[in-house]
Every structure is written in C-alpha cells, then in structure tokens.
N, C-alpha and C positions, 0 to 999 in steps of 0.2 A: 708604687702606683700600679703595676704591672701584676701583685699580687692582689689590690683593694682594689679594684678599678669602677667598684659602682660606689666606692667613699670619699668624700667630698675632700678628705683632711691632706690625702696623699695625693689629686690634682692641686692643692693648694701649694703642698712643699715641694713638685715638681717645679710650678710657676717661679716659684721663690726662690729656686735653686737657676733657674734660666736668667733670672733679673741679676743674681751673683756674676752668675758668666757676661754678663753685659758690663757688669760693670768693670770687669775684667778686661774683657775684650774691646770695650766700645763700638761694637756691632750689631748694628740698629734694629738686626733682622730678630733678635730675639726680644726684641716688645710682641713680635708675631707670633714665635713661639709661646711666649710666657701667657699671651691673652686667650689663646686655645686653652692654655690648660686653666685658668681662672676660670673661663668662660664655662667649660666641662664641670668644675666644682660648682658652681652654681646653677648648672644645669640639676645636678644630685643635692646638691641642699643650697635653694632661693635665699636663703638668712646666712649663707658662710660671711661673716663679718672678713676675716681675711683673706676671702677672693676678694669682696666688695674695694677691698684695699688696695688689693695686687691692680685690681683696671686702674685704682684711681692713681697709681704710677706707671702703669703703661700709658694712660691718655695724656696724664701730664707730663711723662716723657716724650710725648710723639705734639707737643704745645697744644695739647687740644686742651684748656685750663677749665674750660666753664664744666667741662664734662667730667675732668677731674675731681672736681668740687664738688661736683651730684654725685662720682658714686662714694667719695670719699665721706659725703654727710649722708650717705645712705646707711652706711656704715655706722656713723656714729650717733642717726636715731634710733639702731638698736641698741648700742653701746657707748655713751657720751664718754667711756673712760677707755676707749682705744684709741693707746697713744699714735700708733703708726699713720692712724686717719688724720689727727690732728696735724703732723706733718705733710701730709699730701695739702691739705688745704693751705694750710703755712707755703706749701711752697709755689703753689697755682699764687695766692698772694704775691708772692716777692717776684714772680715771673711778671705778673698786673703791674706791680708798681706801687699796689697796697702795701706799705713797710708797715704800717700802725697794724693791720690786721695779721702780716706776718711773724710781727714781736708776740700779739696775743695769742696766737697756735701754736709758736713754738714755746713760748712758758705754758703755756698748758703740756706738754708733750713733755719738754725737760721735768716739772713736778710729777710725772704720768712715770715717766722712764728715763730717770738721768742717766744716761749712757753714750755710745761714741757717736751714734746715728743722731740722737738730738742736739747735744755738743756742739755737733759740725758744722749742725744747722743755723745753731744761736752764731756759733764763730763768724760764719760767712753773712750772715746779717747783719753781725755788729760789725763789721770790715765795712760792708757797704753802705752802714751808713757812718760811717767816718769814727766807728771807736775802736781804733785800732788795737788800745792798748790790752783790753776786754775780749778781742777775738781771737787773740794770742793765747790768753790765760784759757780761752776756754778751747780751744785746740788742741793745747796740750795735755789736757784733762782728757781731752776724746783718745788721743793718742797713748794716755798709759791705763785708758779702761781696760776693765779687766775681760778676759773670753771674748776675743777679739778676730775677726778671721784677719792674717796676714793682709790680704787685697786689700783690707778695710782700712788697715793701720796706715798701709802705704799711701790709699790717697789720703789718709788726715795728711801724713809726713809732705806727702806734696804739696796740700793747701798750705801747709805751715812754713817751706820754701817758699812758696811765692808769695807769700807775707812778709816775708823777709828781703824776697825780691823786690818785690815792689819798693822797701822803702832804702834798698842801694845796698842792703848788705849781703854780699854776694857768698863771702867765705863762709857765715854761720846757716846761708841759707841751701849750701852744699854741703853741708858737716850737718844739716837736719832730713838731707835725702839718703844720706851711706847708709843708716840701718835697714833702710827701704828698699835698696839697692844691692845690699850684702846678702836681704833673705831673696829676693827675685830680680836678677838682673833685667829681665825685658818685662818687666811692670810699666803700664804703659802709660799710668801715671808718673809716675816716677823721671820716665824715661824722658816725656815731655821738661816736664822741670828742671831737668839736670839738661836737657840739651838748652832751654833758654839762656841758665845760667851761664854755663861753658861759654855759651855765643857772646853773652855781655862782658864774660872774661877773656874775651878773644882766644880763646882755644878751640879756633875751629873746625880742628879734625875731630876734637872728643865730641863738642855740638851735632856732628853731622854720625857720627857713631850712633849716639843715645837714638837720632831721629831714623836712624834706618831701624836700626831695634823696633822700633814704636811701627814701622811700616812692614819688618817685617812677622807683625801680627796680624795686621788690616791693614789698608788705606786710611789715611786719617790727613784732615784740610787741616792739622797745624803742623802737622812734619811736613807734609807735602810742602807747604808753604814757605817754611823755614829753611828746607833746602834747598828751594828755588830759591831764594835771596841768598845762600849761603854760595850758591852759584855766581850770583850776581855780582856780592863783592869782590870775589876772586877773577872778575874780568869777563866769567865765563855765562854770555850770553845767551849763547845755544841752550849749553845745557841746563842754564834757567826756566829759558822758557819752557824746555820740554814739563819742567816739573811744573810750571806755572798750567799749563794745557791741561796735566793730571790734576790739576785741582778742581778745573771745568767739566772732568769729564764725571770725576768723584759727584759732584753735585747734579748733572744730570742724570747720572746712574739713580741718586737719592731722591729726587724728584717724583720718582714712581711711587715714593715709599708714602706713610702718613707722618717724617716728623721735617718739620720746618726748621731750615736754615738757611733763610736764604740772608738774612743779615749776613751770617759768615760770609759768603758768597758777596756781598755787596761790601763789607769793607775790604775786602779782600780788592776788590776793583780798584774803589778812593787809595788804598794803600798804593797800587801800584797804577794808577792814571791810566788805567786802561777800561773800556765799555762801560763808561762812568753815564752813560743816557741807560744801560740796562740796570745799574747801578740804583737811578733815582727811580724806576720803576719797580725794583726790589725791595725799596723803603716805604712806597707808597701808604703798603699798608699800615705802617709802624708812623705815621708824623705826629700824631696825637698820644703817643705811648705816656706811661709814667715812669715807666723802669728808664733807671738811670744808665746803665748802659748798652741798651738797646737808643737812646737817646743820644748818647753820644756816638754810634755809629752814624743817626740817622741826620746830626750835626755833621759831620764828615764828607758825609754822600753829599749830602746839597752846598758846603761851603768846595768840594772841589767842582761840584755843577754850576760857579760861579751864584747861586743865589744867597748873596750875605747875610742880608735881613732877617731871612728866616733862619739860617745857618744859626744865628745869632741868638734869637727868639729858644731855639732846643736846644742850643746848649747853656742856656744859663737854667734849664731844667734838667740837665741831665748832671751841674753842678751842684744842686738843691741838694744833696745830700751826702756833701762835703767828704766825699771818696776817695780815699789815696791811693788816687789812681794816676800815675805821673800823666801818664796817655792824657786825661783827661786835659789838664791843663796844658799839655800843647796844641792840642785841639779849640 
C-alpha cells in the first residue's frame, strides 16, 4: 500500500488483511481500521466492488444490518456474480431472522465459490435451523478445503466442536479441536471451545487454562464469564465476582464503540440474577426480533423479570426453528 498509495487494489488488501487480524484477535477496534482503508479505496476508485464488500462486513460486523445490505447490493449492481456480497447479505439476513432469504444468498454464494468461507456459512445455517446432520457434512468440507489460512481452519474446527458439543459428545468434540490446537495453541477460537468442553468434563484447571489463553490476547465477555463461574463453583466468591465486575467494565468500555452487544450483557444478568431491571431494558430493543437466539435471550430476561406470558409468547418463537440448542429447551 505504502508503495501504491493513490491505487485503489492495495487499500482494499490492506482492509482485508485488518478483518483477518480480527478475526484472529476478536478485537473490535479493527472494523475502524479496516473502514479507513476501504473507505481510502473508494475514495481512488468509486466502483471498487471489493471495498464496497469490505463496508458491507464492517457494518455488518458492528450490527448495523440494513446498511450492510446497501453497500453489499451496491456491490452487486455492478457485479450480480460477487460471491463475497452475496454472503454479506446472507448474513445481515440470518442476523434479521430472514432464514428463507439467508438460504437463498448463501446458495447463491456456495454455486459462486464453493469454498471454506461459503461452507461455513451453509453449516451454521443449517445448525440453526435444526439440520444438524447437513451442517456437519458441510463443515467438514470447509475444514478440508484446500488453501486455507490456518486461523480460518481453526474456527471451522471450533464450530465443528461445538456441534459436537452441543449434542453431548464431549471426547469427539475435543479430538476435532487438537489439530487446531497443535498448529496455534492461543487460537482464540479454539481456546474458547476447548475451555467449554474441559469445563463440561470437569477438568477445571485445563478449562480455566484455555480461558486465560483466550484473555491473554484481549479481553473477551466469554472467558471473562466462564471464569467468574469457574470461581464460583469452587466456593470462591470474591474472586468471582471480581471477574463478573470485568465483564461490566468490558462492555462499558465497548459502549463507546459502533458494535452492539448488549444482549451479551443482558444474558449475562438473567444468567447470573443480578441488574435484571437493566437487563429488561437491554432487550427492549430486540422484543419483536425473528432470530431465534437473540429471542431466546430476550425469553430469559423477561421470564427472570417475572413476566411469563410474554416470556412464553418469544420463546415459542425463538423454538420455531427447531435448534439444538439444549439451552434452548431449558429455557
């Protein structure tokens, strides 16, 4: 970039290279970087189809969906056959709650570029709407695509764990993170996965291992989380709650930022009965959602706020699309 700097193509691979590091690190602040450098390419060429791309995953990264979707079809009125646009829309969809309109973007996108990036996407949609057996086969397919970046293989291997997690089996779904694990120990996908699993195997010194790993790359509200409870089994109060505070503070620090979560933050309350009135104030916005688990938090928050009815009312919407999600059903 530093050599081209009035050419459109090396602001774009810069951007592109920053959204890698993101997904690496899960550190938010580089949607900021990455949009600078989009924004710079398309400052030097108005029509770069893949800047138009790179906004439509920083917006959609930061939940700004509808704006997602404008620049990601900006994108593809110049070009209907850029697959990458077609997933940004696909996934602004599945974030709405549109599953019909997110099946049709991601087969468009999979026929476009069957590859790991598409795969993942079909995977995780066909999970969430209850075809389990379909989201496996196609994960695995992402996971042995070929010219692969490392980072990339490990979160497939991760979602593929917790597919496996999910449905109890705990030893095949640690024996599908080791290659993940063997090529980058503090992979911070990875590291999340293999600490849930550890925890459900009660091996809670390794659990709490993976999850300091995982923090010490960033802050992150599911280590954070998972340690304070890891605290809390063990008797030890104190030092729960200090980690429970660090999750408060993680999310008012992110508050300043442009990407929403404050669900996180709100189940994170119901879970543990605490500022459950800031709780149902955090949902307010989401009571009409379609997505199914954003629905079943927003079930959670109002059934610990004693309101049943409604409690009742979102979550037999947030079961419409019959999820194996154990959580789901205890809720």
């Amino acid at each position: 970039m530093r050599e081209n700097p009035k050419v459109a193509a090396p602001w774009v691979n810069l951007g592109d290279s920053l959204a890698q590091v993101l997904r690496y690190t899960a550190n938010a602040k580089y949607y900021d970087f990455a949009e600078l450098a989009y924004q710079r390419a398309l400052k030097l060429d108005p029509r770069s189809i893949d800047a138009m791309s790179g906004m439509a995953w920083v917006t959609g990264g930061r939940h700004l969906f509808d704006q997602s979707i404008s620049w990601a079809n900006r994108a593809l009125t110049i070009d209907p056959s850029h697959a990458s646009s077609h997933g940004f829309v696909g996934d602004a969809a599945l974030e709405l709650g549109d599953y019909v309109k997110a099946f049709s973007e991601y087969h468009k996108m999979m026929d476009l570029r069957p590859d790991l990036s598409s795969w993942s996407r079909g995977s995780y949609l066909l999970w969430l709407t209850g075809n389990r057996t379909k989201a496996m086969r196609l994960i695995e397919k992402a996971i042995k695509a070929e010219s692969v970046e490392t980072n990339d293989r490990a979160w497939c291997r991760a979602k593929l764990a917790l597919l496996l997690f999910d449905d109890g089996a705990y030893a095949p779904a640690a024996n599908a993170l080791k290659p993940a694990l063997a090529a980058d120990p503090e992979n911070v996908h990875a590291c999340l996965a293999a600490g849930r699993i550890a925890a459900a195997r009660r091996d809670l010194p390794a659990a709490e291992q993976y999850y300091e790993k995982v923090l010490a790359v960033r802050p992150n509200h599911e280590a954070l989380v998972a340690l304070g409870d890891l605290e809390a089994v063990a008797g030890r109060k104190e030092e729960a709650e200090e980690y429970y505070r660090k999750v408060e503070v993680l999310h008012r620090r992110r508050g300043a930022r442009d990407v929403d979560d404050d669900l996180l933050l709100a189940k994170f309350y119901a879970d543990h009965d605490r500022n459950l009135g800031e709780a149902l104030r955090l949902i307010e916005p989401r009571l009409l959602t379609r997505n199914v688990l954003e629905a079943d938090t927003v079930a959670w928050v109002l059934f610990k706020n004693g309101d049943l009815t409604h409690a009742r009312e979102v979550m037999r919407r947030a079961l419409r699309q019959r999820t194996p999600l154990a959580e789901f059903h205890y809720h």
